[in-house]
N, C-alpha and C positions, 0 to 999 in steps of 0.2 A: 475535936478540931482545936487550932490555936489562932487566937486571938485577938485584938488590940480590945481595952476594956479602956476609954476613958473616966477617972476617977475624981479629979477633979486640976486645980493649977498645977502645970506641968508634972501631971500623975498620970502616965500612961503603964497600964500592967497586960503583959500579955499573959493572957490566960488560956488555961484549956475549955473546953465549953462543948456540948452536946450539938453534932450536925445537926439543922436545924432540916428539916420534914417541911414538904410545902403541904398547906391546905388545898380547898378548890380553888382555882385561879391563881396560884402563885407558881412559883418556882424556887428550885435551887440553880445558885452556880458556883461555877469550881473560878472562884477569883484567878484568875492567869495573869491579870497586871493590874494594881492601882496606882493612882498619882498625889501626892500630895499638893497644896495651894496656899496662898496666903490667908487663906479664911481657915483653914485648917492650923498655922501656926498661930492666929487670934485664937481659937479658939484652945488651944495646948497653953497656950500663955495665960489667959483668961479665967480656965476651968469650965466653959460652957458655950451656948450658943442663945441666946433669946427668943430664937424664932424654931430651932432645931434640937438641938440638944442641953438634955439635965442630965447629969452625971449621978450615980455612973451608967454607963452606954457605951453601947458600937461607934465605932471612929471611921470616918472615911469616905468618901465621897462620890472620886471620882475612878469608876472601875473600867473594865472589861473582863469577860469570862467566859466558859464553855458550861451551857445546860447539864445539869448535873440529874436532875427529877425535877418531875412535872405535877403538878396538880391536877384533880380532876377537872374536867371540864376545858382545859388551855389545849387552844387548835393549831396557835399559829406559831410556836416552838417546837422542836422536839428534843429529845436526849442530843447530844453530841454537837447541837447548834452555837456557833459561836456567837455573841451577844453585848450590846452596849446597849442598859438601862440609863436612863435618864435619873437623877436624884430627886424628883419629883415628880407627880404627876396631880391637873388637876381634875376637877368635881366632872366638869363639863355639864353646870347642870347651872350654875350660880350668875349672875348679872354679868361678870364680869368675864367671864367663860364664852357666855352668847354674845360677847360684844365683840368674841376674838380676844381678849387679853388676856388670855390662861395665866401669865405668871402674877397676875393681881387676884387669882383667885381664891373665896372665901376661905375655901379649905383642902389646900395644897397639903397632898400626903408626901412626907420629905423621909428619904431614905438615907440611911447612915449604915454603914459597918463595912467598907469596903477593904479595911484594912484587916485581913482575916481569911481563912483559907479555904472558906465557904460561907454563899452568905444568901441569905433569904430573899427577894422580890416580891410584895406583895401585888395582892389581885391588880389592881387599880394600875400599879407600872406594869404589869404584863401584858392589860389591855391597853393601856394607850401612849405609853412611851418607854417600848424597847422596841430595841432594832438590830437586824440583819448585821453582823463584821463583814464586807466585803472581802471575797477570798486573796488573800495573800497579804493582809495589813496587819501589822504587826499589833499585839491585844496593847501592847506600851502606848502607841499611837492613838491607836483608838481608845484607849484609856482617856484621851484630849478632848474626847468628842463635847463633854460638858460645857469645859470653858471656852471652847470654840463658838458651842453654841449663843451661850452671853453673848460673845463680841458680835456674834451673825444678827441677834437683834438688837444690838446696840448701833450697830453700822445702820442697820434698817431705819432702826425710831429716828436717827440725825438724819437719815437721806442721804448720805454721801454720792455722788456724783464724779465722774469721768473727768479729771483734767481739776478737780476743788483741789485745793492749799487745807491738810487737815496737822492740826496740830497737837499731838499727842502728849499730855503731862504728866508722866510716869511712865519708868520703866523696867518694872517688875512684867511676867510672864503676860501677864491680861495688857497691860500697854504695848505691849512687841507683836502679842497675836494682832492686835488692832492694826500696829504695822504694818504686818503681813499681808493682812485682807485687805485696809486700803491699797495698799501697792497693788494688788490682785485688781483692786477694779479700777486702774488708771486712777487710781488720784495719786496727790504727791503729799507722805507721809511724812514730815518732821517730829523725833521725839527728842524731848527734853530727859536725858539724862544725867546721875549725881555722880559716878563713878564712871571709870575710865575702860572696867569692865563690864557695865552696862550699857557704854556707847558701842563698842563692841560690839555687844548680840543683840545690840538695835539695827546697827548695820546687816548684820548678818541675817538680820531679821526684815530687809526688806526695806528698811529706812531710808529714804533721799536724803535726811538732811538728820545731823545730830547734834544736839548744841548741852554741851558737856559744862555743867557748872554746880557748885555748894551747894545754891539753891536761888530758885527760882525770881527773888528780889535783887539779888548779884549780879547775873544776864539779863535783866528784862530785856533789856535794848535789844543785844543779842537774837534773842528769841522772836523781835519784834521782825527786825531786820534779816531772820531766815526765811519770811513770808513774802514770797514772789510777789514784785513789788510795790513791799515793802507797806503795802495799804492794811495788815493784819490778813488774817486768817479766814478761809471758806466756813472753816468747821473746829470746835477746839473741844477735845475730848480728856476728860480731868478723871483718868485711871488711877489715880493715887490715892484718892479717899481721903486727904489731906486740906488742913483749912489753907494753907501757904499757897495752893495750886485751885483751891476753888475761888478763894477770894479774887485772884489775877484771872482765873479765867474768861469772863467777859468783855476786860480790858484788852485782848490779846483776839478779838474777833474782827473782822471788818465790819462796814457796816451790813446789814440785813444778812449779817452768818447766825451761826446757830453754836449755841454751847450743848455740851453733853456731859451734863452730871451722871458718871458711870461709876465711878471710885464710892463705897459707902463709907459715909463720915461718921464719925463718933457720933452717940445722940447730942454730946453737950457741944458739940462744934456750930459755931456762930460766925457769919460772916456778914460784911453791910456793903451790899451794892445802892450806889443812888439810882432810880429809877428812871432819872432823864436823860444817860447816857441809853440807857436799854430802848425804850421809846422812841428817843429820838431819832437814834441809828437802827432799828428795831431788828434788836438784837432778839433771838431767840431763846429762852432755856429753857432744856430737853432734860429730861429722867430715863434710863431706862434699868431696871432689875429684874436681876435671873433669867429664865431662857422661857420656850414651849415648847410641845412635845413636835411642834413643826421645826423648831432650829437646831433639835437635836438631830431629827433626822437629815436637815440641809448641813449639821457639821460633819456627820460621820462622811457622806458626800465629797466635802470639801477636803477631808484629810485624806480620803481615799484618792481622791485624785491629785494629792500634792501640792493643790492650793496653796497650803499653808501649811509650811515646815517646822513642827516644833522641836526638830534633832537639836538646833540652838539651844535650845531652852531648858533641858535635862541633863541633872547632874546624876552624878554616876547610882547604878542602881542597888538597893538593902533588901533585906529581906526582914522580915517582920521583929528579928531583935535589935534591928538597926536603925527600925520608928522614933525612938523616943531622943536620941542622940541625934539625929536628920532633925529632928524640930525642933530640939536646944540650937543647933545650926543654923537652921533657919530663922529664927527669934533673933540671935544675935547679928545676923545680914554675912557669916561666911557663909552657907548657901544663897545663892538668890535666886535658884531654878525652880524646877519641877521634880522629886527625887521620885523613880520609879520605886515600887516597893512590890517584891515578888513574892508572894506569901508562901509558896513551895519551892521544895531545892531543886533544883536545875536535874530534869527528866523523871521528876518526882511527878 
């Protein structure tokens, strides 16, 4: 089979490679669609992953596919079943597992190789986080189910509510899904947008309100003054991973709203909030990272029923010699989507 072999900084080589055979409890699947992400072009930029990947390695993350072979012992698959794995799954055994926090847990087995024309599942995601494609949803779509999932417990850990002022700081793919699912549950979404074509598919994406600027200390005012009135923000969610957007985040809350550090920062990023502002208007700040195998299964849900439309968000689709150029692309910010990657030729 062919490919993608991460090798190290912007060294992607597609290679040929033996189809890989499931042991007991795994499977194969025949990739039908993957997506690419902004963690995927750090990581093409970069040469690795910290938590995920050492080069060289399988690339990719987020799929959908049709069961290909089964392992012994796997009940609740069969051949021919159309399929979204989760890219992790955890222990369900560890402290933080039994407390309900799966995506904190000790040791989350993380899955990589989606970019490739077949690709292994071990035991562990086949038991507790793959799930059913609902019939008729395109494997692209449901290739979303991942990042969807993020934002489903991201929205969770903040509490968003019906009728809240939530203000979204970045608008890359993960900030517009946010969008999306606010607007889905009655609240009113403002995203801050740098480009003229990411207010665009903010809008399009579901956004009340879009306030278009260089950056984020230019418009403060702005940005203060798109929050019904005018008192700050219910809710303020910093999808950027940016210190410019974490450091203003707090600022831009009302009193007793709640911040949502979603965006991951560089390790060496530093920011200084005073602690009397926090306190005194008591301000919240909220974390959340990665998904569980419950929001994967409430995003594939969610895309099935058209919740949350990511046709915005997808630039035109490659196929697996078209990877490594889609991510120089992406690196330089001419893509800012999702690029589909079809790792087979069209009725192949």
């Amino acid at each position: 089979m062919r490919a993608a072999l991460l090798r190290g900084a912007r060294q992607v080589e597609i290679v040929s490679a033996p189809r890989p055979e499931p042991g007991p409890g795994e499977i194969v699947i025949r990739v039908d669609a993957a997506l690419t992400c902004g963690t995927d072009a750090k990581v093409f930029r970069r040469g690795y992953h910290a938590r995920m990947l050492e080069p060289p390695c399988p690339f990719g993350h987020e799929y959908a596919g049709t069961v290909a072979a089964v392992g012994e012992g796997v009940r609740n698959v069969s051949e021919g079943d159309a399929v979204v794995g989760g890219n992790s799954a955890p222990c369900g055994r560890c402290d933080y597992c039994r407390e309900g926090r799966a995506a904190l847990c000790d040791d989350l087995t993380f899955v990589n190789g989606a970019f490739a024309e077949w690709m292994l599942l071990p035991r562990r995601v086949v038991a507790h986080n793959l799930h059913a494609i609902p019939r008729g949803l395109d494997p692209i779509i449901a290739a979303a189910t991942e990042p969807v999932a993020c934002v489903l417990k991201g929205i969770e850990m903040a509490d968003v509510r019906a009728g809240e002022s939530v203000l979204i700081l970045g608008s890359g793919p993960i900030g517009l899904i946010f969008a999306a699912e606010v607007a889905a549950r009655s609240a009113h979404p403002v995203v801050f947008a740098r480009t003229p074509i990411a207010a665009e598919t903010a809008r399009r994406m579901r956004a009340h309100d879009v306030v278009l600027g260089e950056s984020l200390a230019a418009c403060h005012e702005r940005v203060r003054e798109a929050a019904p009135g005018r008192r700050g923000y219910d809710v303020v969610i910093e999808a950027a991973g940016a210190e410019e957007t974490t450091q203003a985040a707090p600022a831009l809350c009302r009193k007793g709203g709640r911040v949502m550090l979603f965006g991951g920062c560089r390790a060496d990023v530093r920011v200084t909030w005073s602690p009397a502002p926090l306190h005194y208007d008591e301000i919240a700040i909220l974390s959340s990272f990665h998904h569980t195998p419950r929001h994967v299964a409430a995003s594939l849900d969610v895309l099935a029923a058209g919740r949350v439309d990511i046709g915005p968000l997808l630039e035109a689709p490659v196929g697996l010699d078209g990877l490594t150029d889609a991510l120089e692309r992406m690196c330089s910010r001419e893509l800012r989507g999702k690029v589909p990657v079809l790792p087979h030729p069209t009725g192949a």
